[in-house]
Each structure stands twice: as C-alpha cells, then as structure tokens.
C-alpha positions as CSV (number, residue, x, y, z in Angstrom):
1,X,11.6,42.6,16.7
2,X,14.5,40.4,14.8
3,X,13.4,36.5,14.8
4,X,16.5,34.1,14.0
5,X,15.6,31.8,10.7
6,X,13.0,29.2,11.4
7,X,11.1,30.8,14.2
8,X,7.8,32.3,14.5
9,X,6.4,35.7,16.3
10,X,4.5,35.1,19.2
11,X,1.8,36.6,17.6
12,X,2.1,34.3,14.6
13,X,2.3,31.3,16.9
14,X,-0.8,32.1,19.0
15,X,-3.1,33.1,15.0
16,X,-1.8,29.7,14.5
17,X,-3.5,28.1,17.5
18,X,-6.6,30.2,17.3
19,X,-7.1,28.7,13.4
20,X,-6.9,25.1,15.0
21,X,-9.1,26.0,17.6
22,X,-11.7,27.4,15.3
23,X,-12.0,24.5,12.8
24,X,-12.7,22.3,15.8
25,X,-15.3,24.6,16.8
26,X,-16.4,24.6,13.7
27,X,-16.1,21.0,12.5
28,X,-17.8,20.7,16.0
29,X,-21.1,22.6,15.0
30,X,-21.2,21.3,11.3
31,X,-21.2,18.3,12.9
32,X,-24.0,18.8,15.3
33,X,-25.8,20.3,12.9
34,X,-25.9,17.9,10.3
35,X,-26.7,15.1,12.3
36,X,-30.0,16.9,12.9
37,X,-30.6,17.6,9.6
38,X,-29.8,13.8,8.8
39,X,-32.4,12.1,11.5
40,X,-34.5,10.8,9.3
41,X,-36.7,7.3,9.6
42,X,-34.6,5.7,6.8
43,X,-31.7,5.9,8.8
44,X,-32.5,4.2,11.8
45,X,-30.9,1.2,13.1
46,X,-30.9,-1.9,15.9
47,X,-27.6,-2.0,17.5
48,X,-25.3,-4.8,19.5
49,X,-28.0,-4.0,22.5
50,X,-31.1,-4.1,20.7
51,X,-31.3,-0.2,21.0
52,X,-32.9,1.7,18.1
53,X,-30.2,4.2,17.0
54,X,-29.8,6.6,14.1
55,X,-27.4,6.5,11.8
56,X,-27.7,10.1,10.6
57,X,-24.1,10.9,12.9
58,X,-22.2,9.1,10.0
59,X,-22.8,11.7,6.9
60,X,-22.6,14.5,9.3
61,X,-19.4,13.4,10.4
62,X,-18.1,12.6,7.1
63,X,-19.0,16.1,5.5
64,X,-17.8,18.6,8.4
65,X,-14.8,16.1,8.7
66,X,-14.1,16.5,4.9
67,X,-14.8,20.1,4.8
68,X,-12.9,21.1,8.0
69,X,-9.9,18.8,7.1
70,X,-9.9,20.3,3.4
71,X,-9.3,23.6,6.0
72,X,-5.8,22.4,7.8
73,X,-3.7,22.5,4.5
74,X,-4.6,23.6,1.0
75,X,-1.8,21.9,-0.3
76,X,-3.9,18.3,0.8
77,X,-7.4,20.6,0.8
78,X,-8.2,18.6,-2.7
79,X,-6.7,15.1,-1.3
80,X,-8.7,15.2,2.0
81,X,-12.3,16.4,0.2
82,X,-11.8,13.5,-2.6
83,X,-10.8,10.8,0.3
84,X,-13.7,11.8,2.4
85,X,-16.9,12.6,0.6
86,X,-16.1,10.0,-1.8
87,X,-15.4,7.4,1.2
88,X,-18.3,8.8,3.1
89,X,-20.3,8.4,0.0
90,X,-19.7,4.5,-0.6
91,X,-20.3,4.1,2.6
92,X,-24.0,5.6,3.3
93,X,-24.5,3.6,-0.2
94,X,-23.9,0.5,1.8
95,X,-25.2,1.7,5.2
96,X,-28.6,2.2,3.2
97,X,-28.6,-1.1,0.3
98,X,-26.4,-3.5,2.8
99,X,-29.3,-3.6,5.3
100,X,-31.5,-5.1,2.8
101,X,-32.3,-9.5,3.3
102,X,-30.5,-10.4,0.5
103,X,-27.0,-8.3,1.6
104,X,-26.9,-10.0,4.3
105,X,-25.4,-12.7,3.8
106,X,-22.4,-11.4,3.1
107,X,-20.1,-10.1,5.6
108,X,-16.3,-9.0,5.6
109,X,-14.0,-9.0,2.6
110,X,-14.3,-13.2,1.7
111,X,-17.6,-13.1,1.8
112,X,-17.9,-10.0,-0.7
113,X,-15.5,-12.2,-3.3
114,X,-17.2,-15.0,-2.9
115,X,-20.3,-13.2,-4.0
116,X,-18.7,-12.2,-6.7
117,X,-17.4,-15.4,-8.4
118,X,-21.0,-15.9,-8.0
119,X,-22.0,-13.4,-9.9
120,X,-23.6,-11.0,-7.6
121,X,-22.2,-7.5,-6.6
122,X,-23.0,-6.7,-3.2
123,X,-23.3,-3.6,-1.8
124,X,-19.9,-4.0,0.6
125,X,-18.1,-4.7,-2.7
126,X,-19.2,-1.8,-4.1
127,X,-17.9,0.4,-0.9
128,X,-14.5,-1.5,-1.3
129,X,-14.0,-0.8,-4.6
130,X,-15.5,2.7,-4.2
131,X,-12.9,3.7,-1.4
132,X,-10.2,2.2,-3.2
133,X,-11.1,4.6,-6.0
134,X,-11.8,7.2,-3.6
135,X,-8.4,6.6,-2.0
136,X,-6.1,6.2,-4.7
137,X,-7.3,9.4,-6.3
138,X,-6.9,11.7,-3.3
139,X,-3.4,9.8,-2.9
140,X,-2.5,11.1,-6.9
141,X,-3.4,14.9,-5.4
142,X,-0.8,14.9,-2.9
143,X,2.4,16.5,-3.2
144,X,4.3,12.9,-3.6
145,X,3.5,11.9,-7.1
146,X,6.2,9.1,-8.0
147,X,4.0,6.2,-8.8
148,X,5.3,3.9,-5.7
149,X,4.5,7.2,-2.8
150,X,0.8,7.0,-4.8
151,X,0.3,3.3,-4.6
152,X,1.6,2.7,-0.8
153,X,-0.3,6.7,0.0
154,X,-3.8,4.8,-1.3
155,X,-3.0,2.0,0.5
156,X,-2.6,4.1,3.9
157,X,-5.9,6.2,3.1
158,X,-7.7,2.8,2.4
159,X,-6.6,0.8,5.3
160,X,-6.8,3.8,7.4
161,X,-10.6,3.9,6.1
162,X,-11.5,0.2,7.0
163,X,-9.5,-0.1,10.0
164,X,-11.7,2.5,11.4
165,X,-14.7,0.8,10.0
166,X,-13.9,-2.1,11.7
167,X,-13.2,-1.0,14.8
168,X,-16.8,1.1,15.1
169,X,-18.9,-2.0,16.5
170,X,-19.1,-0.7,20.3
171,X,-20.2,2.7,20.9
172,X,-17.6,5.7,20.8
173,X,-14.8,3.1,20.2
174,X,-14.0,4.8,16.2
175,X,-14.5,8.0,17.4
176,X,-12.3,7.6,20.4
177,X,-9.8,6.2,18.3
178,X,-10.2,8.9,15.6
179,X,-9.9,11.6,17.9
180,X,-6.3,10.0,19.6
181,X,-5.0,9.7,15.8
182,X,-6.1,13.0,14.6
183,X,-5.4,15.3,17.8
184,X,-1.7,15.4,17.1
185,X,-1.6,16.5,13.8
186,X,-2.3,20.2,13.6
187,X,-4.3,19.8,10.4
188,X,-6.8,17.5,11.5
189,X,-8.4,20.0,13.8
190,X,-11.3,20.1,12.3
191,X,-11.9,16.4,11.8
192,X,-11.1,16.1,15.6
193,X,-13.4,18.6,16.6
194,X,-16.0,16.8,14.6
195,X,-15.5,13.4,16.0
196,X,-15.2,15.4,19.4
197,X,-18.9,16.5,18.6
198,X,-20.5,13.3,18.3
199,X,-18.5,11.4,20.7
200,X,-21.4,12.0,23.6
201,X,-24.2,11.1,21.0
202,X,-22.5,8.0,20.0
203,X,-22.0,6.9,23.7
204,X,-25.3,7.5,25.1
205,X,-26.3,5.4,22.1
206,X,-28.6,8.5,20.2
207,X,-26.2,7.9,16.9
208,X,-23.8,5.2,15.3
209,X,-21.5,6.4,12.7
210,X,-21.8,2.9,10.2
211,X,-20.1,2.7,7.6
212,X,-20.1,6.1,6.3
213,X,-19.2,8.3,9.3
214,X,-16.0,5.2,9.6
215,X,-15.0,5.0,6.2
216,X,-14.9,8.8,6.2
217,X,-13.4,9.7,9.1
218,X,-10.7,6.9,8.8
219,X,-10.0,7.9,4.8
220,X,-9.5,11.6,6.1
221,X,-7.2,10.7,8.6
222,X,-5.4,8.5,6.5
223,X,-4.6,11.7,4.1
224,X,-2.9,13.6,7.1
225,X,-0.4,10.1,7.9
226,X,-0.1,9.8,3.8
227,X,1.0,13.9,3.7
228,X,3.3,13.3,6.8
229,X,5.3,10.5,5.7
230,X,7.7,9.6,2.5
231,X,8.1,6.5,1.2
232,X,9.3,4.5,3.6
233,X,6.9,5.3,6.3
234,X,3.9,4.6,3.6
235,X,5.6,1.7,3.4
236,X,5.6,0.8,7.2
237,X,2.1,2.1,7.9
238,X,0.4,-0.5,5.2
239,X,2.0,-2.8,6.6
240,X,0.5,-2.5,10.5
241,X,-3.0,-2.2,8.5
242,X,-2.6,-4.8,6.3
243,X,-1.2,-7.7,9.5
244,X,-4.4,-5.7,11.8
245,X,-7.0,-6.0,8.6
246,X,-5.9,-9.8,8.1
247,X,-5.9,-10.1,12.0
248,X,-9.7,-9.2,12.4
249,X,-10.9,-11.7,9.5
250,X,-9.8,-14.2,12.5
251,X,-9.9,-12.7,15.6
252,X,-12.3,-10.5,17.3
253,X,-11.1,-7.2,18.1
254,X,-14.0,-6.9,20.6
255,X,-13.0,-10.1,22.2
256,X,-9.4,-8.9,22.3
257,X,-10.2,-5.0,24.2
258,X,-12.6,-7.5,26.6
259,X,-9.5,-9.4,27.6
260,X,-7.1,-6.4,28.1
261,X,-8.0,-4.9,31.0
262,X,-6.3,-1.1,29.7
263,X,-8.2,-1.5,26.2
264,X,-11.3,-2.6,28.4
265,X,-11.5,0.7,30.8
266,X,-10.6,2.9,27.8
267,X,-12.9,1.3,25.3
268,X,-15.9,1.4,28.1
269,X,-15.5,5.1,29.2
270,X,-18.3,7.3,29.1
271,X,-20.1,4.1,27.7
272,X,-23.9,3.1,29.2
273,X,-23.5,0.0,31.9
C-alpha cells in the first residue's frame, strides 16, 4: 500500500498505541510493586487527619516513573532518568532527615534561607539545591542546548518539580494533577500509568507520595513540557510557575480548591468523607 508523505500505516499507528499502552501497564505494576517493597516502619507517617500513612508510594513512584518515562523517547530517555531519580532522590533525603525536631522549624523556601544566613543547612535546602542540580542537568541533555533553552528548560523541570510538591498536601490531589498533565503527551505513558497505579492507595489514605514521589513525578513531567516547547514557550511556562510558586508562599492553595466549588468536587473525588 502507497502512503502520501507524513502519514503512518495503520499497522504502524495501532504498534504505536499498543507501546503507550504497555509502559502504563508497566509503569502501573513497577509501581505497585515497589511500593510493597518500600513499606517499611521508617517510612511511616501522620497525615492532615491524624491517619498513619506510609510513605513508601513516593520512591516507587519516582523509579517506575523515571524508568517508564526514560521509555517514551530515547532522545529525552537520559534527561527524564537524570530529572527523576536525582529529584526523587533529594526528596526521600528530606522525606527521611526533614521529619527530624530540629527540621522542623523550617518550612517553605524563606524559612530554608533564613536557616541559612544562620548558618544551618536544612534538609529542604538541600532538596532545593539538589533538584536544581538535578534539573538543570537533565535540561543540558535535551536536544535544545543554546545556553538560554537550558536555563529557562531547568527552570520548567524545577518548577514543574515543586509545583507538584506543593500541591500534594490532600490525598490524590498530585497525582490527579500529574496524571491530567502527563495523559496528553504520548511519552509520558508510563509515568501516567504509574501515578494511575497509586492513585487508589493515595485516596484511601494507605500511601502519601512526600516529597520524593512529588518532586519526581513533577521533575519528570517537566522534561516532557521542556522537550515540547522552544524558547519561547520555556519562557511562558516559568513564568505561570514562578507567579503560582510566589502565590502559595501567601495564599493557601488548599483554601483556594475549598472555595471553588469545580476545584472542590474534583479535588475531593474518590477521597474518604
């Protein structure tokens, strides 16, 4: 059969759709799997509710998210592993050392600095620095190299990271998010599939994803928007995470979904009463 420039076999087109299905599946069951093999004492957790919870869904996610992202593309595989794991990695650092007495006392990005003009290096300061690091290195592996699409590409995969982290203090609500942002981009399949995984876990209040399973999840993503978009739209996308990062140091994004009623039925879907 003669195909015209630009189009694909049908048979091409449906190889293509059984590939995204099967890194869901399988970012899915790496998920599930790890989160298992992650339930460990050390690792449990009091929520909002007073509910013990285990935090064991956050390096699960950011492993079969990393490794089933690294899947979509090899031309971002190396971009995606570096953004992830290393994200995921500061993150169960401060997970772990920030619920210690002396951490804290020290909550959200002033309160870090402040620390340390004092002298001290906390734990979250560490995981800001480490995802910035994590971020601007799996920005220098994509295809854009000019030193501007690197800068403003880190930028993305950063925010994109914290955003996410930010947003993860009611159950499901990253994940939900996560899986809206990653379910159109072909790529992300995997990552989706993942987040789809734990979803149920995270509503039913069994799991939280802290800072690791956020930070991961959110830096992965962020690679797929970075990959997508040139200059410009780096440009554009730092700029909604940067106004919604300053936003949150003085307004509660909890408060805010409470007061929209759309936000409010979405946020609480699937959610314990």
């Amino acid at each position: 059969m003669i195909t015209g420039a630009g189009s694909r076999p049908p048979h091409d087109v449906g190889g293509r759709a059984a590939w995204r299905g099967l890194r869901a599946l399988l970012g899915a069951v790496i998920a599930q799997a790890l989160t298992r093999a992650f339930t460990i004492t050390a690792l449990e957790r009091t929520n909002f509710r007073g509910r013990t919870v285990s935090l064991a869904g956050g390096p699960a996610l950011a492993v079969a998210a990393s490794v089933t992202g690294a899947l979509g593309d090899r031309r971002t595989a190396p971009a995606v592993l570096t953004a992830g794991l290393g994200s995921g990695a500061v993150g169960l650092y401060d997970d772990i050392v920030g619920a210690r007495p002396e951490q804290k006392a020290y909550k959200g990005f002033r309160g870090h600095v402040g620390a340390l003009r004092e002298g001290r290096v906390t734990s979250g300061m560490v995981k800001i620095a480490g995802v910035g690091a994590a971020a601007l290195a799996a920005s220098a592996l994509l295809p854009r190299r000019r030193k501007v699409d690197v800068l403003l590409g880190a930028g993305v995969i950063a925010g994109a990271a914290n955003l996410l982290n930010l947003l993860d203090l009611r159950p499901g609500r990253a994940l939900k998010v996560g899986v809206a942002v990653g379910a159109p981009m072909k790529e992300m399949a995997g990552p989706v599939g993942a987040a789809g995984a734990l979803l149920r876990s995270d509503l039913d209040e069994q799991i939280m994803l802290g800072d690791s399973g956020a930070n991961a999840l959110g830096a992965v993503l962020g690679v797929g928007i970075a990959a997508r978009t040139g200059t410009w739209g780096r440009l554009a996308i730092l700029a909604g995470l940067t106004a919604l990062t300053l936003a949150s140091e003085k307004v509660s994004f909890t408060k805010v979904i409470a007061d929209t009623p759309m936000l409010r039925r979405v946020d609480e879907w699937g959610r314990r009463s």
